[in-house]
LODRENFI-75687 format. One record per residue (C-alpha): residue number from 1; residue in three letters; x, y, z. Coordinates in steps of 0.05 Angstrom, whole numbers. Each point is the difference from the previous one (the first is absolute). Example, Ala and Ser with C-alpha at 12.3 -4.5 7.8 and 13.67 -1.06 7.14 Angstrom:
<nodes>
NODE  num  residuo      px      py      pz
NODE    1      ALA     246     -90     156
NODE    2      SER      27      69     -13
</nodes>
This chain:
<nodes>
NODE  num  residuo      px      py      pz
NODE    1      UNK   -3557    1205    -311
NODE    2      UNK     -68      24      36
NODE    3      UNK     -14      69      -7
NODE    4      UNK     -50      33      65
NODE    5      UNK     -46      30     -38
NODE    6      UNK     -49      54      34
NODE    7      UNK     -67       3     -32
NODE    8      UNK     -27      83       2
NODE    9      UNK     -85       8     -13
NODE   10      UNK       6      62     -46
NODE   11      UNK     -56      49      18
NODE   12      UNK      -8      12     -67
NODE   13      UNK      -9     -72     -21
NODE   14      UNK      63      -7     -41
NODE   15      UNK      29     -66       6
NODE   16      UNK      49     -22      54
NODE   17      UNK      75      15      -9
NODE   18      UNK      51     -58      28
NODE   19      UNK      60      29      31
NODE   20      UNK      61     -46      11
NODE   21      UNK      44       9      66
NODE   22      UNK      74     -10      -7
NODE   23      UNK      47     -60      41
NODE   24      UNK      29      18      56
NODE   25      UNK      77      -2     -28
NODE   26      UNK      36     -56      36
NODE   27      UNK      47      32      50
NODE   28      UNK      74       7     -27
NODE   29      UNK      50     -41      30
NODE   30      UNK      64      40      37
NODE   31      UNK      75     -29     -20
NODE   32      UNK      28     -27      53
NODE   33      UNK      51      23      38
NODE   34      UNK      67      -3     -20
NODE   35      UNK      53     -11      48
NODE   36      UNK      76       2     -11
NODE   37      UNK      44     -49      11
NODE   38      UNK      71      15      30
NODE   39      UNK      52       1     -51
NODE   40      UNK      48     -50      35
NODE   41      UNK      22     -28      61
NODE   42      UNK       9      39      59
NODE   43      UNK      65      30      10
NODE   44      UNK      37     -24      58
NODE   45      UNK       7      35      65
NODE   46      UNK      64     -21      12
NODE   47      UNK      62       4     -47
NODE   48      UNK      45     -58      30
NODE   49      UNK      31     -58     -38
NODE   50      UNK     -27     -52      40
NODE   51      UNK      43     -55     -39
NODE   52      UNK      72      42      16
NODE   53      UNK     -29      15      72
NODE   54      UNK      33     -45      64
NODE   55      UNK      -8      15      74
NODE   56      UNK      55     -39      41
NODE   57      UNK     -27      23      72
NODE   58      UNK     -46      56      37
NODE   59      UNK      42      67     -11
NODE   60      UNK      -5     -20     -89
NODE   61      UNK     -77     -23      10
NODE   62      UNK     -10      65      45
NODE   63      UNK      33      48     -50
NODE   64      UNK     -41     -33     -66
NODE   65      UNK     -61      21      54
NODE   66      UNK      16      70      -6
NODE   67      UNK      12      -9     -72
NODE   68      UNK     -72     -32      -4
NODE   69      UNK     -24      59      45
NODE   70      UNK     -78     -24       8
NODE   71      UNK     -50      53      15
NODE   72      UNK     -60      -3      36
NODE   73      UNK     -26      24     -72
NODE   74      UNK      38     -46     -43
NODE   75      UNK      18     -75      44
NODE   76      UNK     -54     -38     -27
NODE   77      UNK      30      14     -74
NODE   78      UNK      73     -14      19
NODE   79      UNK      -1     -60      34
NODE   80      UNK     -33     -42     -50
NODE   81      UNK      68      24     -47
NODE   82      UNK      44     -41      43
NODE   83      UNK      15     -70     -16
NODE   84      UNK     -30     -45      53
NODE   85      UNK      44     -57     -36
NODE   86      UNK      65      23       9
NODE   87      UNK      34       7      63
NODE   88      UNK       5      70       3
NODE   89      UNK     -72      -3      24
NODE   90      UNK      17     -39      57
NODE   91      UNK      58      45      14
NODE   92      UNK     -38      56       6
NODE   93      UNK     -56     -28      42
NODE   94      UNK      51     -20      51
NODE   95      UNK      31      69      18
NODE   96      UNK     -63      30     -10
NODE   97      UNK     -32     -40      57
NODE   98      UNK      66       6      44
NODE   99      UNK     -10      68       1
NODE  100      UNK     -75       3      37
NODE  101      UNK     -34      61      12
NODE  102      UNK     -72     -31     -21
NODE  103      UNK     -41      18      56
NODE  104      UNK     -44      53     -44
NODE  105      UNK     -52      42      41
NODE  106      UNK     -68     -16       9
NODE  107      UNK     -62      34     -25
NODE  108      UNK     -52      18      59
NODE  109      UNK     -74      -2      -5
NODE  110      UNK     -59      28      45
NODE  111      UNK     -55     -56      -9
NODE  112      UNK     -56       5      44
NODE  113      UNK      35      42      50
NODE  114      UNK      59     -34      -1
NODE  115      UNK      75      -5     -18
NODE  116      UNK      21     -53     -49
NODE  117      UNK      53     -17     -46
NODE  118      UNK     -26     -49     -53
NODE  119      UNK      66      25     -62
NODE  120      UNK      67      27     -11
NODE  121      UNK      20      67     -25
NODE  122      UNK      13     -17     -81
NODE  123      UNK      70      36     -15
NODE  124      UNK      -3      69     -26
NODE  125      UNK      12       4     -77
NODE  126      UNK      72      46      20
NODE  127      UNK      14     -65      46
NODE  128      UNK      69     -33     -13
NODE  129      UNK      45     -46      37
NODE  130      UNK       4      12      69
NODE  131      UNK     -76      15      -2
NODE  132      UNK     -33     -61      50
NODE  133      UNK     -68       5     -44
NODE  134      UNK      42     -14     -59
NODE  135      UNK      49     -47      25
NODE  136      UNK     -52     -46      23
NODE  137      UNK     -33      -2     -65
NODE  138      UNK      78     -17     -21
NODE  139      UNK       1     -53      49
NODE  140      UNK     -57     -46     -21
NODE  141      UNK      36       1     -69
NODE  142      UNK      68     -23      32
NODE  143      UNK     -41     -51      40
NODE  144      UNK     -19     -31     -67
NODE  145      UNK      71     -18     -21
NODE  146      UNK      29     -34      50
NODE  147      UNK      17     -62     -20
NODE  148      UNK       1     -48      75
NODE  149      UNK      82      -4     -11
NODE  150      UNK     -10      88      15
NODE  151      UNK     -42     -11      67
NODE  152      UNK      61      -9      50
NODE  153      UNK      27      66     -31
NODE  154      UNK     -60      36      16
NODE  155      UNK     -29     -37      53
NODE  156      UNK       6      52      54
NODE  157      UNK     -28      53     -37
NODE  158      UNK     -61     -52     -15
NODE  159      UNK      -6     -11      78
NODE  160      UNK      -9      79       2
NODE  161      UNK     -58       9     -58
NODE  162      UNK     -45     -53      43
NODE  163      UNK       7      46      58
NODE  164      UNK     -25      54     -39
NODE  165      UNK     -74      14      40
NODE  166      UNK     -72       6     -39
NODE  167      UNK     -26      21     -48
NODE  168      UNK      68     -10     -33
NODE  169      UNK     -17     -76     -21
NODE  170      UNK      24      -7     -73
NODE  171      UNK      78      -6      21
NODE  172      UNK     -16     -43      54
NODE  173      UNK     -39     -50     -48
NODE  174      UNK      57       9     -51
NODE  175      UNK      48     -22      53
NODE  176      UNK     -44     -53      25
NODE  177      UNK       6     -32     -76
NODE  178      UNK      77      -9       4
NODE  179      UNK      -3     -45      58
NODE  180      UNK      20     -76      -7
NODE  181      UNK     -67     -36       7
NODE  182      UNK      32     -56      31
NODE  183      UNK      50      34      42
NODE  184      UNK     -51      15      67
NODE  185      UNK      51      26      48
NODE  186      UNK      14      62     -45
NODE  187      UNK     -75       8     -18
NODE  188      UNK     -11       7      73
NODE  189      UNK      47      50       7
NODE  190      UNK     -26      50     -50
NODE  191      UNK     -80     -23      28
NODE  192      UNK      26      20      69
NODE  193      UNK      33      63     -20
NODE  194      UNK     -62      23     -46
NODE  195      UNK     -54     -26      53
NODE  196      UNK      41      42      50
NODE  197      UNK     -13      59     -51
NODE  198      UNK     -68       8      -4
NODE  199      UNK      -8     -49     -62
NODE  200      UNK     -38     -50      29
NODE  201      UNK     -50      -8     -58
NODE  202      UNK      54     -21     -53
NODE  203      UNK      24     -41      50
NODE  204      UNK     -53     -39      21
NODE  205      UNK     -21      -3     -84
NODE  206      UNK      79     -32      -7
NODE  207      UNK      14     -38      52
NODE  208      UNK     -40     -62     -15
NODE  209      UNK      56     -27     -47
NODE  210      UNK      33     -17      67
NODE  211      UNK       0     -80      37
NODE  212      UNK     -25     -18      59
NODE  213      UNK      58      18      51
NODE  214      UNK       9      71     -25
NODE  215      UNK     -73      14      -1
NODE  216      UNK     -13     -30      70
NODE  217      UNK      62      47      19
NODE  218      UNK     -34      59     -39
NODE  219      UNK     -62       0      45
NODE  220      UNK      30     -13      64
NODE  221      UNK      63      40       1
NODE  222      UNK     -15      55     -49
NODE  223      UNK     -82      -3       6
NODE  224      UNK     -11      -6     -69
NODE  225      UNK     -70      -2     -17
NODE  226      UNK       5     -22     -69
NODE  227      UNK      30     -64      25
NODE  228      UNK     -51     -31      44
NODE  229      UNK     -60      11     -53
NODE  230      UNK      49     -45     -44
NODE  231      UNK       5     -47      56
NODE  232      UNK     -58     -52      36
NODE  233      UNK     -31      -3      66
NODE  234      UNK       5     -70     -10
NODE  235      UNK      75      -7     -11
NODE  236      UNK      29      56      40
NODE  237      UNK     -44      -8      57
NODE  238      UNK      45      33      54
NODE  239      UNK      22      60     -48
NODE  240      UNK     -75      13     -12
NODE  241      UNK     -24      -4      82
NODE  242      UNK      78      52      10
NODE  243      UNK     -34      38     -62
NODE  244      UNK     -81      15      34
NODE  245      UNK      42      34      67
NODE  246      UNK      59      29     -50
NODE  247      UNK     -15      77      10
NODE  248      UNK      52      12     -62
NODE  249      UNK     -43     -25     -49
NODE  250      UNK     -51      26     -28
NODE  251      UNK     -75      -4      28
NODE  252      UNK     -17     -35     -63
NODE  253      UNK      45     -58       0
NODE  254      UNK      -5     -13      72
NODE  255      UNK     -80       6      -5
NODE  256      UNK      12     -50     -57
NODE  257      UNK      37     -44      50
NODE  258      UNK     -40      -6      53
NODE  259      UNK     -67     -12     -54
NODE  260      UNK      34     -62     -30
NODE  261      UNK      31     -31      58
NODE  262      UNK     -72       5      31
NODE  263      UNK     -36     -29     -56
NODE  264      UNK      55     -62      -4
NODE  265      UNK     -16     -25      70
NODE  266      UNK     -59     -50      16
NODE  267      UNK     -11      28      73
NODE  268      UNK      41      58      32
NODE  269      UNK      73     -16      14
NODE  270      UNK      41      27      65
NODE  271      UNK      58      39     -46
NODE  272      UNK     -52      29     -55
NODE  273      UNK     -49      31      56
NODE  274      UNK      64      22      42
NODE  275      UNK      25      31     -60
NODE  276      UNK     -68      35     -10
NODE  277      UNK      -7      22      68
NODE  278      UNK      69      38      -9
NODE  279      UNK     -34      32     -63
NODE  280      UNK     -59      22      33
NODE  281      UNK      47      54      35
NODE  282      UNK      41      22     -64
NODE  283      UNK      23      70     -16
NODE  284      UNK     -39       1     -61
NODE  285      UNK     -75       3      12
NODE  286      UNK     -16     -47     -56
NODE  287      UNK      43     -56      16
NODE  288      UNK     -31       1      70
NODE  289      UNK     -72      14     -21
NODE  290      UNK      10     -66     -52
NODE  291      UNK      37     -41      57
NODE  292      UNK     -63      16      41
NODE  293      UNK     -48     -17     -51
NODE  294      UNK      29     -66      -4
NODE  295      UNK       4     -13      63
NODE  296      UNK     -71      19      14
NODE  297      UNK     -18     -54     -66
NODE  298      UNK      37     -56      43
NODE  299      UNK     -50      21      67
NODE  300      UNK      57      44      34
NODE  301      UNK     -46      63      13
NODE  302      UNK      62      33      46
NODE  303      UNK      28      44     -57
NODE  304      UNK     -63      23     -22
NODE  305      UNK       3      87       0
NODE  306      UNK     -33      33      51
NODE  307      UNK      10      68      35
NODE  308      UNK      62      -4      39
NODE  309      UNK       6       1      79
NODE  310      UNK      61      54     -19
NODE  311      UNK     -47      62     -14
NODE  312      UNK      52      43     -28
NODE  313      UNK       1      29     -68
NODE  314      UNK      48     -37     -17
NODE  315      UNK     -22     -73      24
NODE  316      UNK     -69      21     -33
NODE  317      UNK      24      19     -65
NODE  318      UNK      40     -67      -8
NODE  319      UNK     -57     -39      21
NODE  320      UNK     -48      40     -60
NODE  321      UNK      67     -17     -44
NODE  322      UNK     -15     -77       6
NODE  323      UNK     -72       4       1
NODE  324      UNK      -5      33     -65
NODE  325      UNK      40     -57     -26
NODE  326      UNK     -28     -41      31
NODE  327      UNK     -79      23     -20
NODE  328      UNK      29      -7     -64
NODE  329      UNK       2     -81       1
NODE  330      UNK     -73      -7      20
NODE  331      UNK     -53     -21     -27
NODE  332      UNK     -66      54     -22
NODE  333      UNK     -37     -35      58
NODE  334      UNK      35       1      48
NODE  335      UNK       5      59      55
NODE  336      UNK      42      52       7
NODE  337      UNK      45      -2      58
NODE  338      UNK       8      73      -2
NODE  339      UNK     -54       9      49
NODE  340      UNK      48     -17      63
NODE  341      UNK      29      69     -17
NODE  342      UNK     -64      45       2
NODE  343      UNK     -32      34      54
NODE  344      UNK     -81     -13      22
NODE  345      UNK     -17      68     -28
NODE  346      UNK      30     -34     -67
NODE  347      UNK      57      26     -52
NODE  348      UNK      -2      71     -26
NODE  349      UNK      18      -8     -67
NODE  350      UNK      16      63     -43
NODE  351      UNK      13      -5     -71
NODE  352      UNK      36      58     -36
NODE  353      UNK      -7      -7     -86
NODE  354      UNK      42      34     -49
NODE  355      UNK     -31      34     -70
NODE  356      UNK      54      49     -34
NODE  357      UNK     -63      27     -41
NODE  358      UNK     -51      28      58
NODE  359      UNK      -1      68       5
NODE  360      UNK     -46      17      66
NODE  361      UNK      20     -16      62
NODE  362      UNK     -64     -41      27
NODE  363      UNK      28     -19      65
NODE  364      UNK      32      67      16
NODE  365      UNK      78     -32      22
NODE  366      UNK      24      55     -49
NODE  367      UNK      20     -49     -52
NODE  368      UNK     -53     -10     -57
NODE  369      UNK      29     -63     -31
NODE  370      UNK     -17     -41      68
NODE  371      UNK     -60     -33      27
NODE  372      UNK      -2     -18      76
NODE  373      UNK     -52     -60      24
NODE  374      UNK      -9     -19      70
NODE  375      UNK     -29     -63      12
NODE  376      UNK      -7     -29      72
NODE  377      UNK       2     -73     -22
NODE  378      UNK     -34     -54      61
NODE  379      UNK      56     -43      34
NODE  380      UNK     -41     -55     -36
NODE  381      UNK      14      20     -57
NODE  382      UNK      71      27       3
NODE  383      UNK      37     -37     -59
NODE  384      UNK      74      14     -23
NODE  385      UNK      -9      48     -59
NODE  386      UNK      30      -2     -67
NODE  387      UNK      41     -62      30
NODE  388      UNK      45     -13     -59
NODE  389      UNK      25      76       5
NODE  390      UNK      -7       1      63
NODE  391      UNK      63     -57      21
NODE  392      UNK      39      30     -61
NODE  393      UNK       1      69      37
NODE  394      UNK       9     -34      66
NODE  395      UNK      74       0     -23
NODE  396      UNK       7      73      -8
NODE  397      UNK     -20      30      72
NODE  398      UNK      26      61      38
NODE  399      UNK     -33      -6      61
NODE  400      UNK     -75     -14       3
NODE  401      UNK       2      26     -80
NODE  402      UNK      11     -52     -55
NODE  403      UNK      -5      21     -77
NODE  404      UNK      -6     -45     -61
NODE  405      UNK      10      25     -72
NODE  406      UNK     -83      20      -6
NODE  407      UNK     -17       6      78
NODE  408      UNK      29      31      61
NODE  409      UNK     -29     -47      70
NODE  410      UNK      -9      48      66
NODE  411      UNK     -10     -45      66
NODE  412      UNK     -17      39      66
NODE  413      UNK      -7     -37      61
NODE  414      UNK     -27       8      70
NODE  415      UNK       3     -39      53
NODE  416      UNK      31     -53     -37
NODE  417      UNK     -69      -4     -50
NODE  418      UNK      11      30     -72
NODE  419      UNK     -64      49       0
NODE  420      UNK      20      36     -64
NODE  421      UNK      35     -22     -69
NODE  422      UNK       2      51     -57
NODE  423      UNK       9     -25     -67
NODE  424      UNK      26      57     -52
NODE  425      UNK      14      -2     -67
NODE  426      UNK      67      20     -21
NODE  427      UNK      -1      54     -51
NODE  428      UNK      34     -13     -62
NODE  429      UNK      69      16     -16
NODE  430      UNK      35      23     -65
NODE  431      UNK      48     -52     -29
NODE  432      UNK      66      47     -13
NODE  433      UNK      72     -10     -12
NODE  434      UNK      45      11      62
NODE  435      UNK      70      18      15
NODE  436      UNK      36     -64     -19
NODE  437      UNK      16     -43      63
NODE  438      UNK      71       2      19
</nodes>
């Protein structure tokens, strides 16, 4: 072992003294930490003798229920005491889902300013039987142990769970898993019913283990959209052209419709174009801002947007709906087409920002968190702003006013010109709990 030695020049002229330093002492490991182990099993929750236990119909199974009692605080430790492999399982499962009552309440949100309802209420821990939250819960379990020879018995009470509307979607797959894959007639029914409902995303994620006929029948009679995606422009010509002017589908299908049958065609067919041309006037501002693009791509310039003759609000703001679509499919050069809608002076443009952390009101509107801009942008240079936002909040108008989640749009017109837009950011909202929806 070295020793550091320090060398001292004694004033005196004695000799040097060496003085050893001690080791650091090597840091001291801590035990561990012990952790106990339970002494045995866990006892049961439930003191039935499973083996001397029969149910022979609903009132038995419904009375060994109460004898079960779940909680809302203790289900999740009962259930997995009863013995899927014995028919009193089944028994219960069966009156349990005759008796309904699953329809548990949803939980409301504020996001961005508005209402939603994304979960269910979980059941309260003093929650029993005739609790929906609870019963639900209940239900996926019964769900589980049918056996297919139980469905008739419960098959109306099935057809009643797939009517059950967002965001309840965990029965509704559960159901959804009992059907007979090969028997299509019944799958329809339940699609129909849940489709009907509000379900449409499970049902358009399920219903490609249908054939040909009932998917041909889901699109056209029901409007499915799930089904045509599954389906080809090239095989099902005439459900695809009845799908581009179908306005029960959604924009995205039928935009998808009219995009393939377009690019499967040499030169421009009579039925295709028609079809198109009956797009270009569509509710939905995208369908008829795509059906116009198209058109435009196969030299049919007619459908192009432009400021209507109609110079009311209302013509006007329909005719900014499709063109921010429609700006939206163009390419970087080409030009805007929103200068058909400004005045010679040009487009006063204000723009209104949002920061929650100013403190001095530098604009003097009384409000020190916003920022006002006014801009009076040349009719040459007029271009549809924030385009993507823009077309989303095209949907949610109240007059001349439409709002997206981030933005709220102000048009003013005069003389059938728009000579103003403001542009504001929407201030941020606190995400809270809400009274449960009914």
């Amino acid at each position: 072992m070295k020793l550091r030695v320090l060398v001292f020049l004694a004033a005196c002229g004695t000799a040097p003294v060496a003085r050893p330093v001690a080791p650091t002492p090597a840091p001291v490991a801590k035990p561990a930490r012990v952790v106990p182990l339970p002494d045995g099993p866990r006892k049961p929750k439930l003191a039935i003798d499973w083996a001397a236990t029969h149910v022979t119909g609903d009132e038995e199974a419904l009375a060994l229920w109460h004898q079960i009692a779940p909680t809302g605080a203790d289900w999740d430790e009962k259930l997995p005491e009863i013995p899927t492999d014995k028919p009193v399982a089944r028994a219960l499962a069966i009156a349990l889902l005759r008796g309904g009552n699953f329809r548990c309440p949803a939980v409301v949100t504020t996001h961005n300013c508005r209402r939603h309802a994304f979960d269910l209420e979980p059941p309260r821990p003093t929650d029993g039987l005739d609790a929906p939250c609870l019963r639900r819960l209940l239900a996926l379990w019964s769900i589980d142990q049918l056996e297919p020879a139980d469905r008739p018995a419960v098959r109306a009470e099935l057809l009643d769970i797939v009517q059950v509307p967002p965001p309840e979607s965990q029965l509704i797959s559960a159901v959804f898993q009992t059907l007979n894959e090969g028997d299509h007639d019944e799958q329809m029914v339940f699609y129909e019913a849940a489709w009907r409902a509000g379900q449409r995303d499970l049902v358009n994620a399920t219903i490609g283990n249908l054939d040909e006929p009932h998917l041909l029948e889901a699109v056209t009679r029901l409007h499915i959209d799930g089904a045509l995606e599954i389906l080809s422009a090239e095989a099902h010509r005439a459900t695809y052209l009845a799908a581009v002017t179908d306005e029960q589908l959604g924009a995205k299908v039928r935009i998808q419709a009219m995009t393939e049958l377009a690019a499967a065609e040499q030169k421009p067919s009579f039925d295709v174009t028609s079809a198109l041309i009956n797009a270009a006037s569509s509710a939905d501002c995208a369908v008829a801002a795509s059906a116009a693009r198209t058109l435009e791509q196969r030299g049919d310039r007619r459908f192009v947007p432009a400021r209507p003759k109609l110079h009311t609000d209302k013509a006007l703001m329909r005719g900014l709906c499709v063109l921010a679509s429609y700006e939206g499919l163009q390419r970087a050069d080409e030009t805007s087409l929103l200068a058909s809608y400004i005045p010679a002076r040009g487009l006063e443009r204000i723009s209104v920002t949002y920061d929650p952390l100013a403190e001095i009101d530098t604009d003097g509107d009384g409000d020190p968190h916003t920022q006002h801009e006014t801009t009076l942008v040349p009719r040459a240079e007029a271009v549809v702003p924030e385009v993507e936002d823009l077309a989303r909040a095209m949907a949610h108008c109240t007059g001349t006013t439409c709002s997206s989640d981030d933005r709220e749009y102000r048009f003013s017109f005069r003389a059938g010109e728009l000579f103003r837009l403001e542009i504001a950011d929407r201030p941020p909202c606190l995400d809270k709990p809400e009274i449960p929806a009914p």
